[in-house]
Backbone as a printed PyTorch tensor [residue, N CA C, xyz], in Angstrom:
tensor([[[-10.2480,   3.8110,   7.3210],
         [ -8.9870,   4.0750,   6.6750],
         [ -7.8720,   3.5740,   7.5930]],

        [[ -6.9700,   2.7740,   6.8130],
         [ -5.8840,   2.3620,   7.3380],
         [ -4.4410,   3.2000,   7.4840]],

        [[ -3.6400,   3.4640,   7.9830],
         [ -2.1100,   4.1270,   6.7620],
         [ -1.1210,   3.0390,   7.6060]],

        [[ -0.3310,   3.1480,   6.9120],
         [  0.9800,   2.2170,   7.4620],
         [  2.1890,   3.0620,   6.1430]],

        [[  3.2680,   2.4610,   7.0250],
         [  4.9320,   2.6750,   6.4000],
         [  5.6030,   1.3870,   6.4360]],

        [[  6.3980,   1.8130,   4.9530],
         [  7.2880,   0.7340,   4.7580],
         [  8.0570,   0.8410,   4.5210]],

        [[  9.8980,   0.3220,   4.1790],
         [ 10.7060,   0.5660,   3.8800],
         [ 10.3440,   0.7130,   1.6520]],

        [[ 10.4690,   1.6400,   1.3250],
         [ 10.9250,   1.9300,  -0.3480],
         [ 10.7140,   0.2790,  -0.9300]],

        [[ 12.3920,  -0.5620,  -0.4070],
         [ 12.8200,  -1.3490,  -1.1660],
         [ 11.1790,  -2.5130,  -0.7170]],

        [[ 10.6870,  -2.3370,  -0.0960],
         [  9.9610,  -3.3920,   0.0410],
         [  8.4480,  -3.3030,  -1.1300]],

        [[  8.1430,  -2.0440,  -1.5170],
         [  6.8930,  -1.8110,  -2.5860],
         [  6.8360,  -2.6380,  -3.5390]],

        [[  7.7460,  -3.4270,  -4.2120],
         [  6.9730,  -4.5250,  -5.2330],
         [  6.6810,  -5.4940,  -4.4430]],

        [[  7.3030,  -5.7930,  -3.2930],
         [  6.7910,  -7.1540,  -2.6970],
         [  5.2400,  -6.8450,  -2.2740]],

        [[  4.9970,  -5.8640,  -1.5150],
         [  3.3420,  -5.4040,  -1.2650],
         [  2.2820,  -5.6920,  -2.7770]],

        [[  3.1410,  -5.1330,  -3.8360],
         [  1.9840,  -4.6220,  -4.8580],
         [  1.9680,  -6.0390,  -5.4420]],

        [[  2.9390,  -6.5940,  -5.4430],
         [  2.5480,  -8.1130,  -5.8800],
         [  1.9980,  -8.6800,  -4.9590]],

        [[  1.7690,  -8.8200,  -4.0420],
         [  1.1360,  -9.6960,  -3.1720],
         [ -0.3750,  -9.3420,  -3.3920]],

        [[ -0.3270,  -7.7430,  -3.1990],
         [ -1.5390,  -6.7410,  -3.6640],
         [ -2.4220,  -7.4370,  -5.0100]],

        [[ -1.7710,  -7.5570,  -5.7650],
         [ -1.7430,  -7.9950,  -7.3450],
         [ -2.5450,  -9.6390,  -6.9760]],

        [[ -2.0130, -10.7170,  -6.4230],
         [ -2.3510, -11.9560,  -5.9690],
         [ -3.7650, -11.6850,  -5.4450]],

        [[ -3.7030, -10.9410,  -4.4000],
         [ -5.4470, -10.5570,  -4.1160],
         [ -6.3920, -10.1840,  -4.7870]],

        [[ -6.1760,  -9.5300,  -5.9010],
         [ -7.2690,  -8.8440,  -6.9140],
         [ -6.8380,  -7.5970,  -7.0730]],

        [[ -5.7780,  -6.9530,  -6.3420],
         [ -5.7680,  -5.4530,  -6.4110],
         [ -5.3800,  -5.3520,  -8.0530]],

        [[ -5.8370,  -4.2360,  -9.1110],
         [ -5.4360,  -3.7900, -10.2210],
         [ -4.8910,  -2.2660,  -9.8770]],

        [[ -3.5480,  -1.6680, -10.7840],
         [ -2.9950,  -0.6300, -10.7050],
         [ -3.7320,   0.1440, -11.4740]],

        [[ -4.4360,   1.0480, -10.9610],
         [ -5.3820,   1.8990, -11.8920],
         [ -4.4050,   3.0610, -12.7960]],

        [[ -3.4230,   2.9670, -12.5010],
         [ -2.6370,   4.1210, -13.3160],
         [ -1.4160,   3.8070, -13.1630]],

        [[ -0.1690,   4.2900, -14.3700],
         [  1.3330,   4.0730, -14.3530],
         [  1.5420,   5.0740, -13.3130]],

        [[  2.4170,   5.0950, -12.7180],
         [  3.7760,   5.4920, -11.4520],
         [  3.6690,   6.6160, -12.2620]],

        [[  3.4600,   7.8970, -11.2030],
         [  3.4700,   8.8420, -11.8890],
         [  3.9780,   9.7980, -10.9230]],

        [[  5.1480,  10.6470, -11.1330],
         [  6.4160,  11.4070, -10.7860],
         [  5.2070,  13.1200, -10.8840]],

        [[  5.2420,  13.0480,  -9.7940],
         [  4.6200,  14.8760,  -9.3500],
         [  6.1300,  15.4430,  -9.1210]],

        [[  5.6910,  17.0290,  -9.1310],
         [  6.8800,  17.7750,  -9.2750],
         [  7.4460,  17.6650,  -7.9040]],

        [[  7.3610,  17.2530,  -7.0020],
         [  7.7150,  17.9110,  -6.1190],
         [  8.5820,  16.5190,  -5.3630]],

        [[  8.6830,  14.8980,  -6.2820],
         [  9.3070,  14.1010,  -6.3840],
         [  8.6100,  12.9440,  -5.7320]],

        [[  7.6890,  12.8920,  -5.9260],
         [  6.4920,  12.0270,  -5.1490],
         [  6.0560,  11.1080,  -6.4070]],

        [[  6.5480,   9.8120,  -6.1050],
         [  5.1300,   8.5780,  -6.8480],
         [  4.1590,   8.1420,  -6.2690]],

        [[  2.6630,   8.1140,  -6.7720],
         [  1.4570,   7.6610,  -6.2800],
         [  1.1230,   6.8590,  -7.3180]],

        [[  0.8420,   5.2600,  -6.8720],
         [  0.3230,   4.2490,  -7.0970],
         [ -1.1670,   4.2190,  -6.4940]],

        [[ -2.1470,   3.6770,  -7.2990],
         [ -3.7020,   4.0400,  -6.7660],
         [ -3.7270,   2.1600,  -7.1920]],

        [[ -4.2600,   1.6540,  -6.2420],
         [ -4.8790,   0.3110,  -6.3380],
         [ -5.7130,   0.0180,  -6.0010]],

        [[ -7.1060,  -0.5440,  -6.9530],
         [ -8.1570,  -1.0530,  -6.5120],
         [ -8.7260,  -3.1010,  -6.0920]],

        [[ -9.4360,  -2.6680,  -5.8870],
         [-10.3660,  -4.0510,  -6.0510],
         [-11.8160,  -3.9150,  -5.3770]],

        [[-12.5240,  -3.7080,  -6.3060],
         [-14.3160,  -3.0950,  -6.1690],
         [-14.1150,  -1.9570,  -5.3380]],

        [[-14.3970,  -2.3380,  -4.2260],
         [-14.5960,  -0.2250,  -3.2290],
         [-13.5990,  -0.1920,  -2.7390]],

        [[-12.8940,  -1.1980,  -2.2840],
         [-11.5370,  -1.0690,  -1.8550],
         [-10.7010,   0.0470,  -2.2980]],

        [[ -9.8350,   0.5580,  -2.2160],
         [ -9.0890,   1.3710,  -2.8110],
         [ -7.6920,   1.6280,  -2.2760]],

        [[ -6.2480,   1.6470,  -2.4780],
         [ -4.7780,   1.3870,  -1.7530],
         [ -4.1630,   2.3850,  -2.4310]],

        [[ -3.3390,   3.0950,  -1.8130],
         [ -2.8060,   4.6220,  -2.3680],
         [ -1.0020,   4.6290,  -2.1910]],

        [[ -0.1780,   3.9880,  -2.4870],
         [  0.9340,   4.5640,  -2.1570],
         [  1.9740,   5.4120,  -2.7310]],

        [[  2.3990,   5.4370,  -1.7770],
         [  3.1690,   7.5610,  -1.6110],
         [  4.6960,   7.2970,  -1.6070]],

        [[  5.3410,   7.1580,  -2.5260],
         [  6.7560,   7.3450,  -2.2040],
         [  7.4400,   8.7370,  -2.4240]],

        [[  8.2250,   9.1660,  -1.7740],
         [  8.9250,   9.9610,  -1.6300],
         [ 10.2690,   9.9870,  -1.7450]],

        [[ 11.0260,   9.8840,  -3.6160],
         [ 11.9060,   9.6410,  -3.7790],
         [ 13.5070,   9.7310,  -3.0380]],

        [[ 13.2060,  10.5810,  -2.2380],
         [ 14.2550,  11.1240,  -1.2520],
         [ 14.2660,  10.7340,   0.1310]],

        [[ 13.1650,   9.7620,   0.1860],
         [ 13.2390,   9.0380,   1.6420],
         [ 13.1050,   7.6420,   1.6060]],

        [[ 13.9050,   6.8200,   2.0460],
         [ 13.4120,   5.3200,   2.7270],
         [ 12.4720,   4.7720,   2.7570]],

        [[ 11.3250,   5.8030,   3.7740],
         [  9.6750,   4.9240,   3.9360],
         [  9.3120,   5.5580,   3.0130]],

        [[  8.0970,   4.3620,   2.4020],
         [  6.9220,   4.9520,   1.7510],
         [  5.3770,   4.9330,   2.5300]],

        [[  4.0260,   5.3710,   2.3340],
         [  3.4370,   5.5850,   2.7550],
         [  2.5210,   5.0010,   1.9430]],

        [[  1.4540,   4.0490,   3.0800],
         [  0.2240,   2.8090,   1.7740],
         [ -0.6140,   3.6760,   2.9380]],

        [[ -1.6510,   3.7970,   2.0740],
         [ -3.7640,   4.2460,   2.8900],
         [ -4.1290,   3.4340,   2.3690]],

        [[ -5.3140,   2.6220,   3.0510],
         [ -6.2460,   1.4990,   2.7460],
         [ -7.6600,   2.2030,   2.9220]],

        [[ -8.4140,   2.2220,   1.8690],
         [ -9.4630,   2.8440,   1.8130],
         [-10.2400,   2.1180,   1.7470]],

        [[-11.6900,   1.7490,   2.7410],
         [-12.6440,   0.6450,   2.6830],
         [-12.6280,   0.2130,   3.8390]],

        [[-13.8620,  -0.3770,   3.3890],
         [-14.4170,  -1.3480,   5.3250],
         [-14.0420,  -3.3400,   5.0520]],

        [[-13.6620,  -3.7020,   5.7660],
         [-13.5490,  -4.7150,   5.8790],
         [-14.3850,  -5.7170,   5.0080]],

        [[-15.4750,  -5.5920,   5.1160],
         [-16.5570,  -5.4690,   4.0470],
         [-16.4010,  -5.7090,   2.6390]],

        [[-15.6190,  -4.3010,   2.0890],
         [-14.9580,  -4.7090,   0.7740],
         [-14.2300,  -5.3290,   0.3890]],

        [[-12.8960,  -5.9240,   1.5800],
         [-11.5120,  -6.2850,   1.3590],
         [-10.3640,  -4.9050,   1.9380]],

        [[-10.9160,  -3.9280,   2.1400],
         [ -9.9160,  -2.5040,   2.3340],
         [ -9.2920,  -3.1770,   3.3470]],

        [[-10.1210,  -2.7200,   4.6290],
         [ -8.9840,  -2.1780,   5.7330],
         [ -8.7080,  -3.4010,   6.1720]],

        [[ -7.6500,  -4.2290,   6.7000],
         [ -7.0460,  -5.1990,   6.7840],
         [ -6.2610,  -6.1690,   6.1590]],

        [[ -6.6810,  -5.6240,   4.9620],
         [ -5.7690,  -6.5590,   3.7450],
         [ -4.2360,  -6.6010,   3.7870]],

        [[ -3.3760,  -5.5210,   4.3660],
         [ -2.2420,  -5.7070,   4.7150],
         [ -1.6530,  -6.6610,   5.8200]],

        [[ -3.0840,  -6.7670,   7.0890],
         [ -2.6720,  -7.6630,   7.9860],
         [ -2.7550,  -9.3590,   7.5670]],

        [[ -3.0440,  -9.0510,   6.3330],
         [ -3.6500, -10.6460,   5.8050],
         [ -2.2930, -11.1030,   4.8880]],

        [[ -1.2370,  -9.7890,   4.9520],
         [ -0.0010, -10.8130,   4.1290],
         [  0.7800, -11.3110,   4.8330]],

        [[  1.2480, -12.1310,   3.9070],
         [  2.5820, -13.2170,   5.4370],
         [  3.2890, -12.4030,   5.8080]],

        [[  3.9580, -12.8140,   7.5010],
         [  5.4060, -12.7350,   7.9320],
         [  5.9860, -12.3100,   6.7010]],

        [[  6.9480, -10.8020,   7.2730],
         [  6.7440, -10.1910,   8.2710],
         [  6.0910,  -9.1480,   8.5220]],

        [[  4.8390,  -9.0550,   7.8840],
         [  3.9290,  -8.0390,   8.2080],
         [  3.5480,  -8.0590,   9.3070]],

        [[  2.9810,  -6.8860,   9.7890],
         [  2.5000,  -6.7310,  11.0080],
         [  0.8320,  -7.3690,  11.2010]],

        [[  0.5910,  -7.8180,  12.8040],
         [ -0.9320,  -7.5890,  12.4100],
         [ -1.2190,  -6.8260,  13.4800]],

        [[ -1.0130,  -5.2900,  13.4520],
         [ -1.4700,  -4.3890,  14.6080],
         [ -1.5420,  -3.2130,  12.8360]],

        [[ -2.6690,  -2.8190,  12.7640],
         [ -2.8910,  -1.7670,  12.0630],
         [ -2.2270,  -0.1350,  12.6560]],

        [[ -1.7080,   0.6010,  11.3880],
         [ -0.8490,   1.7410,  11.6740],
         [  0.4400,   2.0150,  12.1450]],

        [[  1.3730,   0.6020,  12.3330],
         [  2.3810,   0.3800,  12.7540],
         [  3.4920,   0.1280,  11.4270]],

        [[  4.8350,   0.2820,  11.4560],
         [  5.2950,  -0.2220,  10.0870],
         [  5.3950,  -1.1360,   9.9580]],

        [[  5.5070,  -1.1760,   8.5570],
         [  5.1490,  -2.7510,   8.1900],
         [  6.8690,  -3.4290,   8.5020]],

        [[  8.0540,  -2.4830,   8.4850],
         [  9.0230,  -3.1330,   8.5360],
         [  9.5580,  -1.8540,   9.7690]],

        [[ 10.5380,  -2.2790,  10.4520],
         [ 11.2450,  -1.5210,  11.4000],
         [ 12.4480,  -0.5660,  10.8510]]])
């Protein structure tokens, strides 16, 4: 398992890029009470979870899977300016 942070405004650029790789959105954006959206993205065992928290800046991506599947590293595999040190943010 991976986790990383990102700035909010940056989540369509991830999920499209996400999207370019194979990832599919297994479910619409869905608003919990407590003001939280969770996006669930797959591709075979892989699995990508992100957490926004309407009231804050960063959001929060988990990469679920072994290298193996495509999981854990797939964030270090998008262009500048992603990071390639896992668990670090993706933006400052």
């Amino acid at each position: 398992m991976d986790r990383y942070t990102c700035l909010r405004e940056l989540l369509p650029v991830i999920e499209t890029a996400l999207a370019a790789k194979g990832y599919v959105a297994e479910a619409a954006y869905r608003y919990a009470v407590d003001g939280r959206r969770v996006t669930v993205m797959t591709r075979g065992a892989a699995v990508i979870t992100i957490h926004e928290d309407l009231g804050r800046d960063m959001a929060d991506i988990t990469v679920y899977g072994s290298p193996e599947t495509g999981g854990i590293g797939v964030l270090e595999e998008l262009p500048p300016p992603f990071p390639s040190v896992p668990g670090q943010a993706l933006m400052p």
